[in-house]
DRENNU-609864 format. One line per field, with one value per residue: residue number from 0; chain; x, y, z of N, C-alpha, C, CB in turn. Coordinates in steps of 0.02 Angstrom, whole numbers. Glycine has a CB too. Layout:
<rs>
nr	c(NUM,...)
kette	c(A,...)
n.px	c(X,...)
n.py	c(Y,...)
n.pz	c(Z,...)
ca.px	c(X,...)
ca.py	c(Y,...)
ca.pz	c(Z,...)
c.px	c(X,...)
c.py	c(Y,...)
c.pz	c(Z,...)
cb.px	c(X,...)
cb.py	c(Y,...)
cb.pz	c(Z,...)
</rs>
This chain:
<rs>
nr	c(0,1,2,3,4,5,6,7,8,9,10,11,12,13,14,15,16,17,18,19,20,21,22,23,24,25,26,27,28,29,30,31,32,33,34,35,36,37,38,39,40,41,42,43,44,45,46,47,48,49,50,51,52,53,54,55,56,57,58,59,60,61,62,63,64,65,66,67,68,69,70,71,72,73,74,75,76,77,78,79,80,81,82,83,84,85,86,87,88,89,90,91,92,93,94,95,96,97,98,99,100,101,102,103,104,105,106,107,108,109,110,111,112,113,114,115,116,117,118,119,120,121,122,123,124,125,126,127,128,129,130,131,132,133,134,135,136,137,138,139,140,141,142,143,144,145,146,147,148,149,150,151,152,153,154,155,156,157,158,159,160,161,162,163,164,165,166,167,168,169,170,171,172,173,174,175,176,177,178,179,180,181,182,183,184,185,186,187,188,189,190,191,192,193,194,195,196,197,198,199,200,201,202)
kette	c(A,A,A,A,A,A,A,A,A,A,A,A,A,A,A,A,A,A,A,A,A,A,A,A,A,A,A,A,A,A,A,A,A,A,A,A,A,A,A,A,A,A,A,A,A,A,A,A,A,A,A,A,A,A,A,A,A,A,A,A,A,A,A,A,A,A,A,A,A,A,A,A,A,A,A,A,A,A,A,A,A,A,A,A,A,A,A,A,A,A,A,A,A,A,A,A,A,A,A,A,A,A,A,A,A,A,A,A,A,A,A,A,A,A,A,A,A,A,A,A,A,A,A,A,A,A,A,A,A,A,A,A,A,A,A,A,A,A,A,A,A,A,A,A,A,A,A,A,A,A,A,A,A,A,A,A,A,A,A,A,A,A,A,A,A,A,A,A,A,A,A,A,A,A,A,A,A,A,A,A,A,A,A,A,A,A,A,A,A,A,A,A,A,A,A,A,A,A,A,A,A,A,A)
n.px	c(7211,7086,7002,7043,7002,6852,6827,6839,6759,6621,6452,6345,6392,6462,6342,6258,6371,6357,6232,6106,5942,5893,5757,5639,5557,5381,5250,5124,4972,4992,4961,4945,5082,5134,5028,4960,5067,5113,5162,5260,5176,5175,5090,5120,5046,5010,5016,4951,4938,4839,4752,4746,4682,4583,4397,4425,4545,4715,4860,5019,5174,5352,5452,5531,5636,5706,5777,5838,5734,5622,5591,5614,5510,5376,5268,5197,5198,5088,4988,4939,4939,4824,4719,4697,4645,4532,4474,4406,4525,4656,4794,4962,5121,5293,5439,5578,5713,5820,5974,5958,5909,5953,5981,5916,5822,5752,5634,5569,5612,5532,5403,5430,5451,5312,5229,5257,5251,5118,5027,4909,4881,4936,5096,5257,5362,5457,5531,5662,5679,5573,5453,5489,5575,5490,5417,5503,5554,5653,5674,5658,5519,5426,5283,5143,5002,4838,4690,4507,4523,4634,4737,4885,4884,4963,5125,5261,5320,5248,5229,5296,5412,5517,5622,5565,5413,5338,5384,5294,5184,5105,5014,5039,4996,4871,4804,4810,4735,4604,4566,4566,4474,4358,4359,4432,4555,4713,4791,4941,5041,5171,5305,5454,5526,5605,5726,5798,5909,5841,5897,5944,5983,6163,6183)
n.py	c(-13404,-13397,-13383,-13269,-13172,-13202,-13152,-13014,-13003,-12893,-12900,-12923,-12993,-13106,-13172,-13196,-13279,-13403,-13434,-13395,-13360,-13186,-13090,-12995,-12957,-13027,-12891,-12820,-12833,-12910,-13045,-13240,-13298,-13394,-13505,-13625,-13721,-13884,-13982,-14098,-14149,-14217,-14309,-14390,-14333,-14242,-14032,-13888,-13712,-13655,-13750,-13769,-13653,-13573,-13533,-13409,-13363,-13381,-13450,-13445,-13529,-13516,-13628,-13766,-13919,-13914,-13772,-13687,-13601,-13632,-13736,-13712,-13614,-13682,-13713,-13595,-13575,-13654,-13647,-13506,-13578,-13663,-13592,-13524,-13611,-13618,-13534,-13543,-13530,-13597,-13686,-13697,-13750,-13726,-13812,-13757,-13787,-13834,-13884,-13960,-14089,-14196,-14204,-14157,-14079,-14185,-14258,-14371,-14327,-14247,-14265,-14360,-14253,-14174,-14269,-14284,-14174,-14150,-14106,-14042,-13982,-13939,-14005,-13957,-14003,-13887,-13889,-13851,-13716,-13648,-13575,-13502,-13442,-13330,-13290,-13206,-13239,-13285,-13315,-13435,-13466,-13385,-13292,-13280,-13214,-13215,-13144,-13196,-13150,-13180,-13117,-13023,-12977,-12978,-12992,-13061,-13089,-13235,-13151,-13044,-13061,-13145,-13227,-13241,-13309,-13277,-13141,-13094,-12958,-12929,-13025,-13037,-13093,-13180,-13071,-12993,-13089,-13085,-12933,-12946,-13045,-12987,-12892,-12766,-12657,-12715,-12674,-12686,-12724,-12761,-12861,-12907,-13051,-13160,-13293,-13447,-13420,-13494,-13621,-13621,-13699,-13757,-13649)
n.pz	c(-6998,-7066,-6970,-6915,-7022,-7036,-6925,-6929,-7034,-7112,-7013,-7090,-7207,-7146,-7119,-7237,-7276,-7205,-7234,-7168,-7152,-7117,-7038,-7031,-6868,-6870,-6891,-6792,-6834,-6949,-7052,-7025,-7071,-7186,-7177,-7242,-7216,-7215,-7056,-6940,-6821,-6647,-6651,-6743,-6855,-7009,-6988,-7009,-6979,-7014,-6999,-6885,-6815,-6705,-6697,-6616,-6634,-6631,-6556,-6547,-6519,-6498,-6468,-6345,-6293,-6223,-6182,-6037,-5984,-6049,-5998,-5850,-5840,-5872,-5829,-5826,-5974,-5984,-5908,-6002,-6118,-6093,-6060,-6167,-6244,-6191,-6225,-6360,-6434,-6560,-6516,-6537,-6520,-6582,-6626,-6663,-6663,-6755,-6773,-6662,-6692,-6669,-6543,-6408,-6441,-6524,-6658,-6564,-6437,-6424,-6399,-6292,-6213,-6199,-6161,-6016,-6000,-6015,-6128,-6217,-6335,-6501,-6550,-6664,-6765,-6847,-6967,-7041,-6973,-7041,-7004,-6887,-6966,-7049,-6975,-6913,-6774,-6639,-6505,-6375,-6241,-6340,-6403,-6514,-6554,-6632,-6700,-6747,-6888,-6909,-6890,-6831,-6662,-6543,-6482,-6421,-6249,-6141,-6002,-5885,-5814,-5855,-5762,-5634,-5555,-5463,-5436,-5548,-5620,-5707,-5837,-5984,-6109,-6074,-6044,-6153,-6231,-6169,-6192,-6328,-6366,-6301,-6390,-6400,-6433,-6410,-6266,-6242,-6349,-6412,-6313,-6239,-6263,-6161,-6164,-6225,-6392,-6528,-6624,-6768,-6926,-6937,-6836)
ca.px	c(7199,7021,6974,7038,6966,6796,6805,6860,6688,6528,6403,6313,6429,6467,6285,6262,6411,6316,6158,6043,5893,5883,5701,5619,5486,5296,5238,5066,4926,5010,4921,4970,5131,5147,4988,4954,5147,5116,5215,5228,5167,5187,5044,5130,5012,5043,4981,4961,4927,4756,4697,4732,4659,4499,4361,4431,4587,4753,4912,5090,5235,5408,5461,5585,5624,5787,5782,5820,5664,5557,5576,5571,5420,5344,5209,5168,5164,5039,4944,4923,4874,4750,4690,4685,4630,4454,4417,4419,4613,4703,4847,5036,5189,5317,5509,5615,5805,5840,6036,5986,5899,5994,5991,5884,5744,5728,5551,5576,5617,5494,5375,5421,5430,5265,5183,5273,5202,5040,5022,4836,4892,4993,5179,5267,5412,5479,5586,5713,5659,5554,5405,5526,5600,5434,5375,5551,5551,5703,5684,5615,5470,5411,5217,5113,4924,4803,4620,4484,4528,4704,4775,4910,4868,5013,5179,5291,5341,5188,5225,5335,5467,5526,5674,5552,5371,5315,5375,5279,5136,5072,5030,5052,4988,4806,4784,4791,4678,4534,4543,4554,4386,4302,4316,4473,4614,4755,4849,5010,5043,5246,5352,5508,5550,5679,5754,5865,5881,5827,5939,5965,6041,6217,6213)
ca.py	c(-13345,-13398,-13380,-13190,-13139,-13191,-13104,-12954,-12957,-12858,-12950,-12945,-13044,-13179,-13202,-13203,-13346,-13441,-13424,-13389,-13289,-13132,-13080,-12918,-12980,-13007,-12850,-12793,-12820,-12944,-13109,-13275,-13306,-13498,-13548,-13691,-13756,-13934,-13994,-14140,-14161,-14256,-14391,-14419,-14330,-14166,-14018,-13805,-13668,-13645,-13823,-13770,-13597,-13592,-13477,-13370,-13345,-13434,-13442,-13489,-13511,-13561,-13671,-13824,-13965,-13902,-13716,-13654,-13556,-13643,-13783,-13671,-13584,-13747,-13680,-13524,-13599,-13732,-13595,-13500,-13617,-13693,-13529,-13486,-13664,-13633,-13472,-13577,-13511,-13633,-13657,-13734,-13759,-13762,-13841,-13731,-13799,-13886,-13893,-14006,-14122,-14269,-14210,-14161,-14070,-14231,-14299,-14431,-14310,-14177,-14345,-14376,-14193,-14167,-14323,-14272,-14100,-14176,-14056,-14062,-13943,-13966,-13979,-13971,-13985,-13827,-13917,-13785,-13649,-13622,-13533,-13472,-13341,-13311,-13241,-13169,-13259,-13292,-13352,-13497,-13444,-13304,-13289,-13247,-13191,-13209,-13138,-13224,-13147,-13222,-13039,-13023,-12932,-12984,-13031,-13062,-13125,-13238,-13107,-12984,-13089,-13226,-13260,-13263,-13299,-13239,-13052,-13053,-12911,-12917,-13053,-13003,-13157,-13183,-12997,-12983,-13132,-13051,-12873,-12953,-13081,-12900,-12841,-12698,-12651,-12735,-12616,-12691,-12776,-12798,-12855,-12926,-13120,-13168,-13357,-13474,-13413,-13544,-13637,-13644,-13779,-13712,-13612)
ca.pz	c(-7041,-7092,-6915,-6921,-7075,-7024,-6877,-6971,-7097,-7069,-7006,-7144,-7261,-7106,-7115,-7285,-7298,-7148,-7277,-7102,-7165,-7074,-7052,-6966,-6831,-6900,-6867,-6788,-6902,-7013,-7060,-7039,-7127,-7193,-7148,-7253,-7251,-7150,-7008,-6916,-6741,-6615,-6637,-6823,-6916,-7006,-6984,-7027,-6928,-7041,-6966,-6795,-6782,-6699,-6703,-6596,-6656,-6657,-6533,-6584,-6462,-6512,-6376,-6338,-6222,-6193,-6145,-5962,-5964,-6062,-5915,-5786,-5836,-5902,-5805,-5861,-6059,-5979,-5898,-6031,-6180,-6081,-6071,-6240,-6299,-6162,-6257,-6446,-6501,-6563,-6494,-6564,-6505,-6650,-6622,-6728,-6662,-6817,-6752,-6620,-6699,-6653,-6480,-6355,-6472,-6590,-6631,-6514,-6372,-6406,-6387,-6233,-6170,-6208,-6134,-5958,-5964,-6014,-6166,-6255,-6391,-6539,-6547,-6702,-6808,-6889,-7000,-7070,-6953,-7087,-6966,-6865,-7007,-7088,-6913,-6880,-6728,-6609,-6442,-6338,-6276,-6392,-6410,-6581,-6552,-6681,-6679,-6760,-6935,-6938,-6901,-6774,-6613,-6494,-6521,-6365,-6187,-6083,-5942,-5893,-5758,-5865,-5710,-5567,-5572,-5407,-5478,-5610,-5614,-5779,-5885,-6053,-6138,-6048,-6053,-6231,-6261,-6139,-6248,-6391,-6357,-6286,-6459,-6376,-6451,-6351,-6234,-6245,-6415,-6401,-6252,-6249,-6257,-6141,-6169,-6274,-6453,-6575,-6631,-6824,-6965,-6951,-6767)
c.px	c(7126,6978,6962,7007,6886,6756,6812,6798,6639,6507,6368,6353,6432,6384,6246,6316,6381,6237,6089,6021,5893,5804,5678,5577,5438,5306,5142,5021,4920,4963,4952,5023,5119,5107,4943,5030,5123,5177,5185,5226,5176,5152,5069,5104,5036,4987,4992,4939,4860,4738,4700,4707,4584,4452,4369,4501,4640,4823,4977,5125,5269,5430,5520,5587,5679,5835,5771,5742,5622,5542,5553,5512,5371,5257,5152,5138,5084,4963,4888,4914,4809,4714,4647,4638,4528,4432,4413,4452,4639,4764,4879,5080,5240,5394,5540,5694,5817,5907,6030,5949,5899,6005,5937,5825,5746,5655,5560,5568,5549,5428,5353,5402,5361,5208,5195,5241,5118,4998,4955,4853,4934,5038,5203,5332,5404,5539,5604,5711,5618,5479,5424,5557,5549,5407,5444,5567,5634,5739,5617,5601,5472,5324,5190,5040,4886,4733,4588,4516,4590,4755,4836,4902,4938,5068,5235,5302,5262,5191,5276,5395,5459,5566,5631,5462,5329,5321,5336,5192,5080,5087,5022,4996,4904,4788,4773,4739,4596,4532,4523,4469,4346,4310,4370,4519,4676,4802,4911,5023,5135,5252,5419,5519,5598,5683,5790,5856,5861,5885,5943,5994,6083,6233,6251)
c.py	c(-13340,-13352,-13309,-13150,-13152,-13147,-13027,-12938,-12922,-12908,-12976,-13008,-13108,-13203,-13233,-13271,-13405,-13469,-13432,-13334,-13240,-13092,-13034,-12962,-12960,-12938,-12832,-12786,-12875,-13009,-13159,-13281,-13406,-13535,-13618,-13728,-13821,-13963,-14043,-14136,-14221,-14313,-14418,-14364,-14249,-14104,-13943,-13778,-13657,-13720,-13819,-13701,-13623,-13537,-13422,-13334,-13404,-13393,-13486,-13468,-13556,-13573,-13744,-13866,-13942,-13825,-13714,-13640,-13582,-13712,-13779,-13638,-13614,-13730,-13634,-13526,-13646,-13697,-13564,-13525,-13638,-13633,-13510,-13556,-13666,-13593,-13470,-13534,-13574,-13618,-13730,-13715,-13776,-13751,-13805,-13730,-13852,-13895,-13926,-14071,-14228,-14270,-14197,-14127,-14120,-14272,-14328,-14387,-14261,-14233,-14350,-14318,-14172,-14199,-14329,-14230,-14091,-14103,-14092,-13994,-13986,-13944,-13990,-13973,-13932,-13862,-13849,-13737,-13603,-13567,-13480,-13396,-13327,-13271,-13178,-13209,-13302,-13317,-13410,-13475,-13399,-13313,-13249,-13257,-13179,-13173,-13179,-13223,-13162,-13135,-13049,-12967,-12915,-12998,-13019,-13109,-13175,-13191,-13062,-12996,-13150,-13254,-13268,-13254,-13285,-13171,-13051,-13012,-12910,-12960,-13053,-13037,-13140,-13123,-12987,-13019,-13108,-12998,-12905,-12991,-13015,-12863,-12768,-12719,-12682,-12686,-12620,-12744,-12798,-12805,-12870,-13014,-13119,-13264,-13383,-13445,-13473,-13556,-13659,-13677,-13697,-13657,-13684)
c.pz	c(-7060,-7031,-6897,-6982,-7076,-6971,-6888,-7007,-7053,-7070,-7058,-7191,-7207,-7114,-7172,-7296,-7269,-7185,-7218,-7120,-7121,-7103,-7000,-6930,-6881,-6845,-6852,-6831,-6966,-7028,-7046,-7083,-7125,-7171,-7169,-7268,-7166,-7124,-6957,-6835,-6709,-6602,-6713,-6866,-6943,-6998,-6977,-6977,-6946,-7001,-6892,-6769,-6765,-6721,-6702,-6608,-6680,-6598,-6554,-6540,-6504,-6470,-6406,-6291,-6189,-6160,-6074,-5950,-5988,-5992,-5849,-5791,-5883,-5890,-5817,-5929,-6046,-5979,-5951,-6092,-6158,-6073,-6123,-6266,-6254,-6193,-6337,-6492,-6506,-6534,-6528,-6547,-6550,-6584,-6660,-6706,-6714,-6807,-6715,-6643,-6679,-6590,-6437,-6392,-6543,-6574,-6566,-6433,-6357,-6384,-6324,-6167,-6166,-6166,-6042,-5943,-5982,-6070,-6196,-6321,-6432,-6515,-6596,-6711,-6842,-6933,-7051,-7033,-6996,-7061,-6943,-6921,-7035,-7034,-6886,-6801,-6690,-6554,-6405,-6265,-6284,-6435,-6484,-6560,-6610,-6679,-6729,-6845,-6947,-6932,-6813,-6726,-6547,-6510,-6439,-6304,-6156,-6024,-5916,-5834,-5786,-5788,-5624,-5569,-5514,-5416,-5523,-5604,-5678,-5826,-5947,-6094,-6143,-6069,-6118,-6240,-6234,-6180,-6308,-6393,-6330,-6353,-6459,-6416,-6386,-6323,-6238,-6314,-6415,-6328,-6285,-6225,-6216,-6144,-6216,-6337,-6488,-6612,-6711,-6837,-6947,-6875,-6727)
cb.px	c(7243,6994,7008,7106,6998,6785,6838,6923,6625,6463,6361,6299,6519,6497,6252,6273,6486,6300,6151,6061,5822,5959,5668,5564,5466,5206,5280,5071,4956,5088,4896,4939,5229,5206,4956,4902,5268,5077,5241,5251,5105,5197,4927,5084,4922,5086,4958,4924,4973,4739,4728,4810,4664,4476,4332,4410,4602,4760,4896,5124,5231,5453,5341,5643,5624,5828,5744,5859,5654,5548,5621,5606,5410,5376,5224,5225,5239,5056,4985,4931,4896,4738,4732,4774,4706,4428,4444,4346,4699,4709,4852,5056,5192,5307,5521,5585,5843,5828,6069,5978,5910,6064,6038,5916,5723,5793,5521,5666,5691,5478,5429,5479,5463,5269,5206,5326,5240,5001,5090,4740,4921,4998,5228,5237,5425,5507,5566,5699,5716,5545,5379,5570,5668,5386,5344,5521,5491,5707,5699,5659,5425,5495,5194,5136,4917,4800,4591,4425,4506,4690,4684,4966,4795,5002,5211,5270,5372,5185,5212,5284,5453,5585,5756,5599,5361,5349,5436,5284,5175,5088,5022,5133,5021,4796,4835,4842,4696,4530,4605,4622,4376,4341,4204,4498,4616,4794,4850,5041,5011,5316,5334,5548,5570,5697,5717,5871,5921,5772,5948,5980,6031,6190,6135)
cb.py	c(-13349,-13483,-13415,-13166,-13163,-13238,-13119,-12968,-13023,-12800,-12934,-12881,-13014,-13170,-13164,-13140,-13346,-13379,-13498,-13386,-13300,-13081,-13137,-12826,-12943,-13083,-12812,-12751,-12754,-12966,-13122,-13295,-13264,-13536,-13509,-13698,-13671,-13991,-13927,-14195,-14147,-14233,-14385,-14494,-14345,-14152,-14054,-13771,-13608,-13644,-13914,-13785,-13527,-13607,-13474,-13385,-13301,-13439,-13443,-13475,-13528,-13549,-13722,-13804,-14054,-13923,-13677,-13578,-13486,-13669,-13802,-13620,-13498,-13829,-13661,-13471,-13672,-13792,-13548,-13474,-13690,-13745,-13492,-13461,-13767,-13626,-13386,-13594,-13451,-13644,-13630,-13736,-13799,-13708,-13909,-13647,-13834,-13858,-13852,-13985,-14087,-14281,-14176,-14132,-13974,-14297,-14372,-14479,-14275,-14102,-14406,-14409,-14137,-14175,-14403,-14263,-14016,-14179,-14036,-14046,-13875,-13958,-14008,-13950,-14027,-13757,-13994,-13752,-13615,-13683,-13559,-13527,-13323,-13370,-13312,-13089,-13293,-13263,-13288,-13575,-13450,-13299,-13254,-13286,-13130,-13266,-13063,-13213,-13102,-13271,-12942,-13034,-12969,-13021,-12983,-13023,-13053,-13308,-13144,-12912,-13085,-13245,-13197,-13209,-13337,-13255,-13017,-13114,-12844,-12857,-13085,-13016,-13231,-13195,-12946,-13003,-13217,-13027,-12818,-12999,-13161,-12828,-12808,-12680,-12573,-12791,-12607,-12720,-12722,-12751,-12909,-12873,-13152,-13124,-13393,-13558,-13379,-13528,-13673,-13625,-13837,-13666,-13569)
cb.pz	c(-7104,-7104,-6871,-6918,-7139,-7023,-6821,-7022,-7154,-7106,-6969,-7182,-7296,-7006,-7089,-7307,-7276,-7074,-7348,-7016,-7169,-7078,-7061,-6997,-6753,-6876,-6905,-6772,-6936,-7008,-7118,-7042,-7101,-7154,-7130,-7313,-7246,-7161,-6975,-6943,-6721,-6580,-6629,-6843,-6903,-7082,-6953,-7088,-6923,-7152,-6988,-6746,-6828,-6618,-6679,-6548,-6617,-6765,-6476,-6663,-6368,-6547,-6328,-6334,-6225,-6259,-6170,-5953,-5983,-6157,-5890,-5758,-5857,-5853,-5776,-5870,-6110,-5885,-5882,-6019,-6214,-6013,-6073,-6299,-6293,-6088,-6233,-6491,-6465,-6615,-6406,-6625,-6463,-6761,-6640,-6753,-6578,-6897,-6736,-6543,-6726,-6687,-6464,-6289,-6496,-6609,-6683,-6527,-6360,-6487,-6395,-6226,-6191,-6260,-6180,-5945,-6000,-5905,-6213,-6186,-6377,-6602,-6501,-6728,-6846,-6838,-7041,-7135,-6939,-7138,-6917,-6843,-7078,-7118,-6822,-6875,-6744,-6609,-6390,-6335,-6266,-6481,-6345,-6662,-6520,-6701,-6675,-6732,-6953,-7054,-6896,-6783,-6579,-6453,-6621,-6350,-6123,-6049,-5895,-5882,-5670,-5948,-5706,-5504,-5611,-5349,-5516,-5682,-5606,-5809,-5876,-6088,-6088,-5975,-6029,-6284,-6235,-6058,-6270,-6423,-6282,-6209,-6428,-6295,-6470,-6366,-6169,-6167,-6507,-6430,-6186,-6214,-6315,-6045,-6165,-6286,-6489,-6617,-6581,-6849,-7091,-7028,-6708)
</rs>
């Protein structure tokens, strides 16, 4: 009976009982959200999104060890940070499956994932998904663009064929970061994320 009467509520109230924030996407323009809230990385130490922007701006991907796509296009994330991290953006990688904790995205693993794919950026803990709903943010990967003044310019996919990276025509990602260092307005400021959702306490 429980089972039918939950499937019976509006969403809203199941989500509301679930107590999973529901948060619009950052939107175009916005600033840093939560940028002195520290988090620990993967060498131990902790650490904000203000201590890792650079000059030039600041990139944020929510990412995992344990997504299809972020595995398969391991590549593409690699690509473009090193990208971003030659033209002085910071770049971070935050963890925000706080449900798997104990499994395949726990410190320990993100650790090891990291040190395979020979990551020179940060990687963090999102403990609570607490980045994650402050940005609105939803899937693994899902890109945040900063410009120098902490303003968001981009918000979206690295490229426009997550499922096959020989199709893809247009990389979203790079492209933004060249307008934006030229001083341009970025031509394409949304895409669309495609990969795992993030995995909340409680999903």
């Amino acid at each position: 009976m429980k089972k039918i009467f939950l499937t019976a509520m509006p969403y809203a109230a199941i989500a509301f009982l679930s107590l999973k924030p529901i948060s619009d996407p950052l939107p175009i323009g916005a600033v840093i959200p939560k940028a002195d809230v520290k988090m620990k990385n993967i060498d131990g130490n902790e650490v904000s999104l203000s201590d890792v922007k650079g000059k030039n701006g600041l990139l944020v991907m929510f990412s995992c060890n344990t997504c299809p796509y972020v595995i398969k296009n391991q590549g593409r994330t690699s690509e473009a940070c090193n990208y971003a991290s030659g033209k002085d953006i910071g770049v971070i990688l935050l963890n925000s499956n706080e449900s798997a904790r104990n499994d395949g995205d726990s410190f320990d693993e993100m650790k090891e994932y990291a040190k395979k794919q020979n990551y020179s950026w940060k990687y963090a803990v999102d403990k609570n998904s607490e980045l994650a709903n402050a940005f609105g943010a939803n899937r693994t990967p899902e890109c945040y663009l900063f410009d120098k003044n902490g303003k968001l310019v981009y918000h979206g996919a690295i490229d426009d064929n997550a499922g096959n990276a020989a199709d893809v025509s247009r990389k979203h990602l790079v492209i933004a970061i060249d307008e934006m260092l030229a001083g341009k307005e970025v031509s394409q400021k949304l895409s669309r994320s495609v990969g795992c959702a993030i995995k909340r306490f409680g999903d």
